[in-house]
C-alpha positions as CSV (number, residue, x, y, z in Angstrom):
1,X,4.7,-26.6,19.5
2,X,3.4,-26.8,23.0
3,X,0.3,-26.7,24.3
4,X,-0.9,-23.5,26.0
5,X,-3.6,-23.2,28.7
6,X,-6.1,-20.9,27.9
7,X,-9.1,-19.7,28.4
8,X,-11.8,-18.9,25.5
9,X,-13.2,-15.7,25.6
10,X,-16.0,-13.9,23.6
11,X,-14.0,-10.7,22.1
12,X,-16.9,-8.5,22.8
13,X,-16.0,-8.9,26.1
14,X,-12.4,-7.5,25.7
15,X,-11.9,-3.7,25.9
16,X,-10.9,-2.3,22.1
17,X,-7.9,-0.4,23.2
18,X,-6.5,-4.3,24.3
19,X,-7.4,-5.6,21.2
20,X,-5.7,-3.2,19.2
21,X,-2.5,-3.7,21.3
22,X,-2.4,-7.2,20.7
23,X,-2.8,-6.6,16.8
24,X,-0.4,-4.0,16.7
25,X,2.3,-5.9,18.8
26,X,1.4,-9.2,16.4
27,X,1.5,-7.6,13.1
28,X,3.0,-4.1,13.5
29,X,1.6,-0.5,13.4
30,X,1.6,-0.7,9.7
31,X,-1.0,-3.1,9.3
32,X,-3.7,-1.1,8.5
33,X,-2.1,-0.7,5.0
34,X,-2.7,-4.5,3.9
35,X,-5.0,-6.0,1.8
36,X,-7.1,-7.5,4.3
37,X,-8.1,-4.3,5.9
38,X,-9.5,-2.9,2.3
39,X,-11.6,-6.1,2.0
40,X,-13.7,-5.2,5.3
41,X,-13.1,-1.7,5.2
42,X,-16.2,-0.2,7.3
43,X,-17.5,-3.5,8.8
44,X,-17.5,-4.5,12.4
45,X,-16.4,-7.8,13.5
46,X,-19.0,-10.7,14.0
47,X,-20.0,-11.0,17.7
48,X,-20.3,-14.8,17.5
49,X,-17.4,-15.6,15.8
50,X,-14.7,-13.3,17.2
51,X,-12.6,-14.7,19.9
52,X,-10.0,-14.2,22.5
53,X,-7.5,-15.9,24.5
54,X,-6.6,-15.4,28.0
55,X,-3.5,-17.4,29.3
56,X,-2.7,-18.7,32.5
57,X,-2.7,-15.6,34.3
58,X,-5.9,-14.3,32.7
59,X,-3.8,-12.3,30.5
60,X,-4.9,-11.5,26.5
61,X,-2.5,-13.3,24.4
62,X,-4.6,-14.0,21.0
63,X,-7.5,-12.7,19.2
64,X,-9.5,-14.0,16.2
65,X,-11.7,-11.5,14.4
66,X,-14.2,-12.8,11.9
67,X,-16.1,-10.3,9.5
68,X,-18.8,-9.7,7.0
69,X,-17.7,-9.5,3.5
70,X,-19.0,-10.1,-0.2
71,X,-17.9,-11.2,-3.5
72,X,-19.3,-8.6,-5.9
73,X,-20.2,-10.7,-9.5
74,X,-21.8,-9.3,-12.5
75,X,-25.1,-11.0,-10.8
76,X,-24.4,-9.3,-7.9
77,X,-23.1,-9.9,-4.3
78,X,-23.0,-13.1,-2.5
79,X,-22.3,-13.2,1.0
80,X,-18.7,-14.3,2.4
81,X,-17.5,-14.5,5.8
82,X,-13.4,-13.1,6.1
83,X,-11.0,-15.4,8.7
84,X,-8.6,-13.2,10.3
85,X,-7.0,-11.7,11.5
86,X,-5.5,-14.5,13.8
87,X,-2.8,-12.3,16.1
88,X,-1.4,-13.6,18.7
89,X,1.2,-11.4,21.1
90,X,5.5,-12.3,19.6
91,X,6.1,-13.7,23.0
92,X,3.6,-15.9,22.6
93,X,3.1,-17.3,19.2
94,X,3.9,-21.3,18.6
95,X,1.9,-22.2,21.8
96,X,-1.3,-22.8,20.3
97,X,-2.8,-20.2,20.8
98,X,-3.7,-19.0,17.3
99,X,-4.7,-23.0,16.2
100,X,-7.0,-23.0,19.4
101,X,-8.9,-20.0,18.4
102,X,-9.1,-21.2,14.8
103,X,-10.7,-24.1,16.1
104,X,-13.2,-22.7,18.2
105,X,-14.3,-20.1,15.4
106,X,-14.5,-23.1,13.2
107,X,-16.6,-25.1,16.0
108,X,-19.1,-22.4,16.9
109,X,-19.9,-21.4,13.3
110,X,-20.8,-25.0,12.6
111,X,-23.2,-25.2,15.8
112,X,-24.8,-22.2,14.4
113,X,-25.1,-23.5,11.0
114,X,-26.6,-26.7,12.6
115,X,-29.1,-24.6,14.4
116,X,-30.5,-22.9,11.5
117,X,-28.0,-20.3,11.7
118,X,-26.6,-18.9,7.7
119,X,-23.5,-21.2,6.3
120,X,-21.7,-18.7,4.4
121,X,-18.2,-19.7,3.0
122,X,-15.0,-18.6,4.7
123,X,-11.9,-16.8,3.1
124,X,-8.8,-15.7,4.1
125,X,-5.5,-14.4,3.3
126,X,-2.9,-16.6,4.7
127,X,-0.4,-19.9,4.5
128,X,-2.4,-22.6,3.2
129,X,0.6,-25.0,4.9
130,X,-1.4,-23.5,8.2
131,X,-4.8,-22.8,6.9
132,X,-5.1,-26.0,5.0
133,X,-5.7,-28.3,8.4
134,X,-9.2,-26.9,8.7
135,X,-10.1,-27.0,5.0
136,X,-8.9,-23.6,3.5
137,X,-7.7,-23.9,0.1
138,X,-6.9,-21.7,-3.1
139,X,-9.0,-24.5,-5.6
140,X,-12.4,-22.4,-5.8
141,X,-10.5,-18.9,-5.4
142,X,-8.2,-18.3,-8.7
143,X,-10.8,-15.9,-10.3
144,X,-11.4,-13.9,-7.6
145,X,-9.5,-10.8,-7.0
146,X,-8.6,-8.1,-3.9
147,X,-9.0,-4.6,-3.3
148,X,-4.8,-4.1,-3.2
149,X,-1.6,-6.2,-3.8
150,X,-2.1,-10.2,-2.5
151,X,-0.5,-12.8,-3.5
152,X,-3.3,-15.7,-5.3
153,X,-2.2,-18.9,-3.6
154,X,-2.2,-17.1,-0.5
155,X,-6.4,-16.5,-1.2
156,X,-7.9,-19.4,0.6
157,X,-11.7,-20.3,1.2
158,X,-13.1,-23.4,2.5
159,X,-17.2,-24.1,4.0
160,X,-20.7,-24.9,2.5
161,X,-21.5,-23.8,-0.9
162,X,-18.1,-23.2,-2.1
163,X,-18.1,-25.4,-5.1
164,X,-21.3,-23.2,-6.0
165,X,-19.4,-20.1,-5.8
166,X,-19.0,-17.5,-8.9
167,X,-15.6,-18.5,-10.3
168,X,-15.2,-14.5,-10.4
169,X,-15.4,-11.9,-8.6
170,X,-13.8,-8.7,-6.4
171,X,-14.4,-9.3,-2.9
172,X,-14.8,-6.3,-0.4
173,X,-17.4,-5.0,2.3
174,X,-20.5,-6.7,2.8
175,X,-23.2,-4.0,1.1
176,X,-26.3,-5.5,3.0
C-alpha cells in the first residue's frame, strides 16, 4: 500500500452534493439499500468525528462519517456511536486514505473523551481483517442484531464500556 499525501479536513466543511459523489462512486448508487443505512436512518452525522480527505491537488478522495446510534435492550437504550461509512473514490482506494481517516476519527474521539467529552462504544459493519488494527472485534457483538440482512462476524465494536455492554440487543437510530 502506498502512502498518500493528504490533507485532513472537517466534513462539515465539504459541500453535501461532493460527499454524496464520493459515496456513490465508492460504494454504488445502490447503497442506500444496506443494512447500515437502516441503523442510522434519520440521524445526521457527528460534526466532530466526520472527516474528509483532500489529496495532493486539494481534491476530495475520502470521507468518514461517524453517527449517533443506540442498542435498544429490554432496559432500554444505551448509547452507541456507528463507524462508517469509510468511502474512498475506486481510483484511489489502497493509498491510505481510508486507514488515515480511520485513524484520525479514532484520535479525535479519544482527545474528546480525555477532555470530558462522552466515551461511547463504536460499531461497525465491516472486515474485521481491516477493522481489527484499531480494536474492532465481533467478541462483545454475537447477541446483537440489525435492522436488515448482515452478516454476524462482520458486526464489530470496540471502545470504553464494551465489556459492560447488554449481550442483546437491536441496534438502530439514536431516540434521544
Amino acid at each position: 500500500m502506498a502512502s498518500a499525501t493528504a490533507t485532513l479536513i472537517p466534513l462539515e466543511a465539504v459541500d453535501p452534493a461532493m460527499i454524496e459523489e464520493v459515496l456513490d462512486r465508492a460504494f454504488g448508487p445502490d447503497r442506500h439499500a444496506r443494512t447500515a443505512y437502516r441503523i442510522r436512518e434519520g440521524m445526521d452525522w457527528l460534526p466532530g468525528l466526520s472527516l474528509a480527505a483532500l489529496d495532493e491537488h486539494d481534491m476530495l478522495v475520502a470521507t468518514i462519517q461517524c453517527w449517533p446510534i443506540g442498542l435498544q435492550t429490554k432496559q432500554g437504550q444505551v448509547p452507541l456511536v456507528m463507524v462508517g461509512p469509510v468511502a474512498v473514490v475506486p481510483e484511489r482506494q489502497g493509498e491510505g486514505f481510508g486507514v488515515g481517516l480511520m485513524s484520525a476519527m479514532i484520535a479525535e474521539d479519544a482527545r474528546l473523551a480525555s477532555s470530558g467529552g462522552p466515551a461511547l462504544p463504536q460499531v461497525l459493519i465491516g472486515d474485521a481483517e481491516y477493522y481489527g488494527r484499531w480494536g474492532f472485534s465481533a467478541a462483545m457483538t454475537g447477541g446483537w442484531r440489525c435492522p436488515g440482512p448482515y452478516e454476524p462476524r462482520r458486526l464489530l465494536a470496540r471502545g470504553h464500556g464494551l465489556a459492560a455492554m447488554p449481550a442483546e440487543g437491536m441496534l438502530g437510530p439514536w431516540e434521544g
